[in-house]
N, C-alpha and C positions, 0 to 999 in steps of 0.2 A: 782505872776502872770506873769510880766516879766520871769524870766528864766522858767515859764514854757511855754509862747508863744516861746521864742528862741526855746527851745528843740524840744517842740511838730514839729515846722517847721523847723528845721535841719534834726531831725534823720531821715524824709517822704521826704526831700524839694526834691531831683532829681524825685523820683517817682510821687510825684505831679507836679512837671511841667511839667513830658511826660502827665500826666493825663489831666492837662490843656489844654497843646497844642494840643492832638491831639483831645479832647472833643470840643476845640472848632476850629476848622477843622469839625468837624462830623457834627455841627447842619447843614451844606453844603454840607452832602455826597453824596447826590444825583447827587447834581449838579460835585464836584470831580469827582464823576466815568463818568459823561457824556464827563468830558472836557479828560478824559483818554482814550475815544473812539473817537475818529476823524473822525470816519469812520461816526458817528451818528449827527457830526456836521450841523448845516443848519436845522435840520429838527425841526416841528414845530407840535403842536398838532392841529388833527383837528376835523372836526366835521363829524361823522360817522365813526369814527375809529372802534364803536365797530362793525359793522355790517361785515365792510371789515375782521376785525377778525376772525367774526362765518363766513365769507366764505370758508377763508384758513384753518378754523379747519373744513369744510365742505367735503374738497377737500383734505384732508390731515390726518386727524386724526377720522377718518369713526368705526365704534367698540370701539370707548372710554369708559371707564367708565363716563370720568368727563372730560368738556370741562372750561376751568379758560381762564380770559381774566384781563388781570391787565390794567388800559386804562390811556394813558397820560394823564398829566398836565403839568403848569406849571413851574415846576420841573426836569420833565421826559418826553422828547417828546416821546419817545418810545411806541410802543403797545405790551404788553408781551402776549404771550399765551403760554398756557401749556393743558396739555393732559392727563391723566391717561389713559394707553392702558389697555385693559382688562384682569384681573390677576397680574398685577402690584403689587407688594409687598405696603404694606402700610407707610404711611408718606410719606414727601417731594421726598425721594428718589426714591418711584413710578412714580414724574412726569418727562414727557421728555418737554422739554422749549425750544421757540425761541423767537426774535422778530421780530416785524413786522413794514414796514413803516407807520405811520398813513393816509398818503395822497393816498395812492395808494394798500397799501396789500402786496406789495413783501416785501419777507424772506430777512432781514439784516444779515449780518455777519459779526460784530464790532468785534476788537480785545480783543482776554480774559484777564483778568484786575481784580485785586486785588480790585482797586479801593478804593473808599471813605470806603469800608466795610473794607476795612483790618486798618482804622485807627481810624472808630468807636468800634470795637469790641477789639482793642489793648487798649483803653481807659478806658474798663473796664474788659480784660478779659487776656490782657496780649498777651504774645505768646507761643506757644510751652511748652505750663506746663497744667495739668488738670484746666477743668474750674473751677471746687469748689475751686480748692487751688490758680488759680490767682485772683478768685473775693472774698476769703479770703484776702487777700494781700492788693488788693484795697479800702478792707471795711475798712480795719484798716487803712490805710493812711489817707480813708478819715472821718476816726473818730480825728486820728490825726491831721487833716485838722480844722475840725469843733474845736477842743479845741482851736486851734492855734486863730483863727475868733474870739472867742468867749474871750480868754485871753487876744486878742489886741485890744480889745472894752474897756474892763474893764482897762487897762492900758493905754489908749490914753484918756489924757482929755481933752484934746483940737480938739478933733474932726473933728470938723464942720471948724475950723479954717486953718486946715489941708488940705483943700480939694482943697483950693486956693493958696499954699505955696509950690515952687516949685523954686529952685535954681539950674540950670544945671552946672553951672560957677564955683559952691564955689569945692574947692580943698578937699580929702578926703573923710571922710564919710558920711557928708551933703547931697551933691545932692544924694548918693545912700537913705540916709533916706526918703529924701523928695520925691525919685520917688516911695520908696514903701508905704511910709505915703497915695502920692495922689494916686496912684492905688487902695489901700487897703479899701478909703475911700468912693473915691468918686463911685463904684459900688458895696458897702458895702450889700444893700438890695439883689442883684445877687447873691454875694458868700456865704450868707447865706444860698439863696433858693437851688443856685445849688447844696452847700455842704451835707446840709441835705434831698433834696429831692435825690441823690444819695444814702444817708444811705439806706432812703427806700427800692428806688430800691433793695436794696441789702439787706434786712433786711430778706427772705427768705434764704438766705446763710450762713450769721451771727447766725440767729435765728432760727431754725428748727424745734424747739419743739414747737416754736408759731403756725404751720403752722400744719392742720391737712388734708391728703390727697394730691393726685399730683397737681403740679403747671405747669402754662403754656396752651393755647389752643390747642386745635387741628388744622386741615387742615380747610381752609375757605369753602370748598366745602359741607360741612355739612358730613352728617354720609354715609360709603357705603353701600347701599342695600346688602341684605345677595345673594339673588338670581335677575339676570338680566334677560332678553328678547332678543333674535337678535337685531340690529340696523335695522331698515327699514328706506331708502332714503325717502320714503313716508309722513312720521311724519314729517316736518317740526318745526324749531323753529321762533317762529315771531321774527320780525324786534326787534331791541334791542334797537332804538333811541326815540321812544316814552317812552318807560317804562321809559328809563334811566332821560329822560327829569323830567316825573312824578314823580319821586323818588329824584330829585334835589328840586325842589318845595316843596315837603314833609319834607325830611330834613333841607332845606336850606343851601346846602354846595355842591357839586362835588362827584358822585359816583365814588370810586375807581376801583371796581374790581366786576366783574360779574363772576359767575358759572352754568353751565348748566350741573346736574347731569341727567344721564340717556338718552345722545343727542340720537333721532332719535329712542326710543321706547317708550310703552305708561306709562303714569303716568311721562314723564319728567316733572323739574323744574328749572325757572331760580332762583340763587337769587342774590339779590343785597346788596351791602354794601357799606356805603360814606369811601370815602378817611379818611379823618380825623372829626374833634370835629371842627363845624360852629366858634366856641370860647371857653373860657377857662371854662366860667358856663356850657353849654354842652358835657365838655371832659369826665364825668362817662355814655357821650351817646355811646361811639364810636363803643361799641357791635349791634349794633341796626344793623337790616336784613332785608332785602322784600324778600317774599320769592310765584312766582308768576307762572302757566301754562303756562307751555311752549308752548304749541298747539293754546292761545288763548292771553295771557296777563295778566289772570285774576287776581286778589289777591288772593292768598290760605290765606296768612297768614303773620303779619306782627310782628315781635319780636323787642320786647323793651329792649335795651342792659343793661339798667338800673331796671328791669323789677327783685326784688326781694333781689337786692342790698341792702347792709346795708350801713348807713351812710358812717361808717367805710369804707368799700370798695369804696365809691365812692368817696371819700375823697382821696384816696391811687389810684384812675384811676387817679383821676385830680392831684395831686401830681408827677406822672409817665407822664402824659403830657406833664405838666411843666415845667419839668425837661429836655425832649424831644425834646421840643418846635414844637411839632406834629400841636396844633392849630393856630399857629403864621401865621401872614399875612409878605408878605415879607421883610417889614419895620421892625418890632419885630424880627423876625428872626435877620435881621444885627443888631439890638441894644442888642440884645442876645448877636452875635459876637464877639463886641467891647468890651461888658462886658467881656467876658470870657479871648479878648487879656489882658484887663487891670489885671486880674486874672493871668493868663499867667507871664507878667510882674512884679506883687506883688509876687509871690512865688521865680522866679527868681534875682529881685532885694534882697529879704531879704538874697538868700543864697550869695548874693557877700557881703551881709553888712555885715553877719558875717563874712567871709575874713575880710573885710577892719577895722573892729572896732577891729579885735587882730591883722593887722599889727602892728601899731606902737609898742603894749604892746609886741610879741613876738621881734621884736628891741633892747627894753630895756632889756631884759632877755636873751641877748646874741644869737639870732636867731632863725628862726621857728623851730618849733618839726615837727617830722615825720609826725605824724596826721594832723597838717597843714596844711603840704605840698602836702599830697594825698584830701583834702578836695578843695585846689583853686587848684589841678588839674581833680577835681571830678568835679568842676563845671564849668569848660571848656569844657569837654566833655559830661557831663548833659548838657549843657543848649545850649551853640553857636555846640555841635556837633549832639545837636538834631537837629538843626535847619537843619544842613548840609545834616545829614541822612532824613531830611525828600524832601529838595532840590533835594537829591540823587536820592529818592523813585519816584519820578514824571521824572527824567531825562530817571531812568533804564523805564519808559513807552514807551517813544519815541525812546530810542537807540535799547534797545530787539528787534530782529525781530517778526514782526506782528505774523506768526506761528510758534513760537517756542514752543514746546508741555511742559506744564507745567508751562506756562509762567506768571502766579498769583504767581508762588510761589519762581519766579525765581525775580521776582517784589520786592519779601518781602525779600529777601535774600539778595540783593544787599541792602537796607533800612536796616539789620542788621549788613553785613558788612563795611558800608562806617560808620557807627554807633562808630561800635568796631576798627574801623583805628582812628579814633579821639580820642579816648581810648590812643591808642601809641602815637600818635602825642601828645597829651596835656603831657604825659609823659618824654616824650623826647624833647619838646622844654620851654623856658620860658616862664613863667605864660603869661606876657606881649603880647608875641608872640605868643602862642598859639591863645590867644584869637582873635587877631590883625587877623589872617591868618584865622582859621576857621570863621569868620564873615564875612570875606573879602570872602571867597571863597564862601561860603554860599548866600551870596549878589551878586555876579557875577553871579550866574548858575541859579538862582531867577530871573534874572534882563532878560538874555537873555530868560528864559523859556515862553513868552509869542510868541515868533517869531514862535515856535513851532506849533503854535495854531490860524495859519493867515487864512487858511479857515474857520474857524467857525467867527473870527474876523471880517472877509471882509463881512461874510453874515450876522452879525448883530446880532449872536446867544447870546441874554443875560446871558445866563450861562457860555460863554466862556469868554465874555468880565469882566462880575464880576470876574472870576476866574485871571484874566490877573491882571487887576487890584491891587487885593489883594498881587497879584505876588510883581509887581512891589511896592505897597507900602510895603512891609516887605522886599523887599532888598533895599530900599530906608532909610528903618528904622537902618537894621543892619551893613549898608555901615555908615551911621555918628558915630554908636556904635565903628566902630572898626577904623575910622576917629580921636575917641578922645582918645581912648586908643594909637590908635599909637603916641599922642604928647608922650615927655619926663616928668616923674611922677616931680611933683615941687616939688622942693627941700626944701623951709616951713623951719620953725625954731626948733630946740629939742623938743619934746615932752613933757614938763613936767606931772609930774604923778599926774590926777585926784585927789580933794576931793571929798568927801564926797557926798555933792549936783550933782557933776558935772555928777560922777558917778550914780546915781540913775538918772540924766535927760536923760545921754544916753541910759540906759537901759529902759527907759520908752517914748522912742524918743521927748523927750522935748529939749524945749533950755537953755543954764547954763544962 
């Protein structure tokens, strides 16, 4: 069990820690892509957003097929709207999108932005390779993942003991054990759930033969009428803040996103959908619809997202929640977070232990081997040059000019090149000094990036200020990191060579 928790999380460990870090980065994509738009800074969601909406789709988007309105929260001061113009090809691609100020109705024009999406969807889907074959890749790492969890439970007997045992001081390979022992431990129920409600996720990719029929929904707007009517100005649609009110009540949670299929002819309908799942016992609700006359208010008809569901399935909704943290309230969300850092953390500390547990042993065998040597410089630029490239990623936001056409992808590009430069660097300089330099550097560009982000700061905007925050404490973290690497390694007495006992404690992170 030992050497297969080693292996399981060597031969994965770089790919799970980009896994981690940027999975937990995502549970805050929203708020990422907001603090990446500056322009969107200050603004605040309010009440009657949706109506200022259907005005400007009133005034704007006249002969639609389908009028969408995505309505801020919390999260998202923004009011999205979208359009299907008439004959529009089908799926997403049909819609034309803008946003809108919630307070007032005018057309924003925030800068285009990669945003939080380009580092949720790297988390599980890779880049630039087919989706089947990067979320092949990821299922298997993170089956790898789960053995590794599951091998260092069965091999750690001291557990519980473990959780409180924490030596930064002691010289070698101790304090690397003890930081992965407490990470691994003490959000142990987390990396369980994350690891395997991930499989899931992904259990349609891995598993295909289980699955009978196409997977995934359709557009929220419901199905397109085969044959329409001209738009008549005449038809009006009622007010959207009672309905939306009465559908809060009913649900108990926050309507996300309203549709008004067939605006301004007869037989239109609005319908309505919540944001998310009220809590985690209601996340197999999250299909649920109001679906109501658009000329009057009425109820047509109200569909039960759970409505035929097998256990199974709703089992596999709330598991996909879960995972998501779709239902979480803001508090849960950060203790998600912090879980996921400490995860972060354990995957990365185990791969410098295994460097530091064959230092001394390659010493006595005359010097390190090849292998070795591309391994502690594999995990220089896995680990401190992710950190760098993702520093990078949020820099190239602010230095790209506001329109530069293409400018998402120019975003991602610069996040794979400063990536692949720590690649060279960790190659070319000592292990030592790789690390010392990419942390330091990492931690400077970290440290200043919240200056960046003083208008939204000054105005108070929660989502800038959390983002700021987080800034600063992860170059505050990886500034002492490359603080203690820069001392001079102690110089310690001969190594003598392990018995028997001594040998089985290290491999089972006990004490001789």
């Amino acid at each position: 069990m030992a050497w297969l928790h080693e292996w399981a999380g060597l031969l994965t460990g770089w790919l799970l820690f980009a896994i981690f870090l940027t999975g937990t980065i995502a549970f805050f994509r929203d708020e990422v892509t907001h603090w990446m738009q500056p322009e969107l800074h200050g603004l605040r969601a309010e009440a009657g957003a949706a109506d200022r909406g259907l005005d400007w789709l009133r005034a704007n988007a006249q002969g639609a097929e389908t009028w969408m309105l995505s309505l801020p929260d919390e999260r998202s001061p923004v009011l999205g709207v979208a359009w299907r113009p008439e004959g529009a090809p089908e799926g997403r691609a049909g819609f034309r999108r803008t946003e809108l100020d919630p307070a007032t109705g005018a057309e924003l024009h925030p800068r285009e932005t990669a945003g939080g999406n380009f580092l949720y969807r790297f988390h599980f889907e890779l880049y630039g390779m087919p989706r089947d074959t990067a979320r092949w890749i990821v299922g298997v790492a993170t089956m790898f993942m789960f053995v590794a969890i599951i091998s260092g439970i069965v091999t750690h007997r001291r557990i519980f003991k473990d959780i409180f045992t924490f030596r930064p001081d002691k010289a070698g390979q101790r304090s690397w054990l003890d930081a992965h022992n407490a990470t691994a431990v003490l959000a142990l129920p987390f990396h369980v759930m994350i690891t395997y409600s991930g499989l899931v996720l992904l259990a349609g990719t891995l598993m295909p033969f289980l699955f009978d029929g196409p997977r995934g929904g359709g557009e929220r707007g419901g199905a397109r009428p085969q044959a329409v009517a001209p738009a008549s100005p005449t038809l009006p649609v009622v007010p959207l803040a009672p309905l939306i009110a009465a559908a809060e009540a009913r649900w108990g949670g926050p309507v996300g996103s309203v549709a008004v299929t067939r605006p301004g002819r007869p037989g239109a309908e609005i319908e309505l959908r919540p944001l998310h799942a009220a809590s985690l016992p209601t996340a197999g609700r999250t299909g649920d619809r109001l679906i109501l006359d658009a000329a009057d208010g009425r109820v047509i008809r109200a569909v039960d997202g759970a409505a035929g569901m097998s256990t199974v399935a709703e089992l596999n909704t709330v598991i996909n929640v879960l995972h998501r943290a779709r239902f979480a309230e803001p508090w849960l969300r950060w203790l998600f977070f912090v879980a996921g850092v400490a995860g972060t953390i354990m995957v990365a500390s185990g791969l410098v232990l295994w460097v530091v547990k064959r230092a001394a042993q390659h010493a006595r065998n005359g010097g390190p081997s090849i292998g070795f040597r591309i391994v502690e410089r594999l995990n220089v630029a896995g680990i401190a040059g992710l950190c760098l490239a993702t520093a990078g990623y949020f820099w190239a936001n602010r230095l790209l000019p506001a329109g530069l056409a293409g400018r998402a992808d120019w975003e991602i590009r610069i996040f794979f090149l400063v990536w692949a430069a720590t690649v060279l660097h960790a190659l070319a300089r000592p292990v030592r000094r790789g690390w010392v330099e990419q942390l330091g550097v990492a931690a400077l560009l970290l440290a200043v990036l919240p200056l960046t982000g003083l208008t939204g700061l000054l105005a108070g905007d929660a989502r800038v200020i959390g983002f700021a925050l987080v800034a600063l404490a992860t170059a505050a973290g990886l500034a002492q990191a490359a603080r203690r690497l820069s001392r001079p390694a102690p110089a310690g007495r001969p190594a003598s060579k392990p018995g028997p006992r001594r040998r089985a404690a290290l491999a089972t992170g006990e004490r001789a």
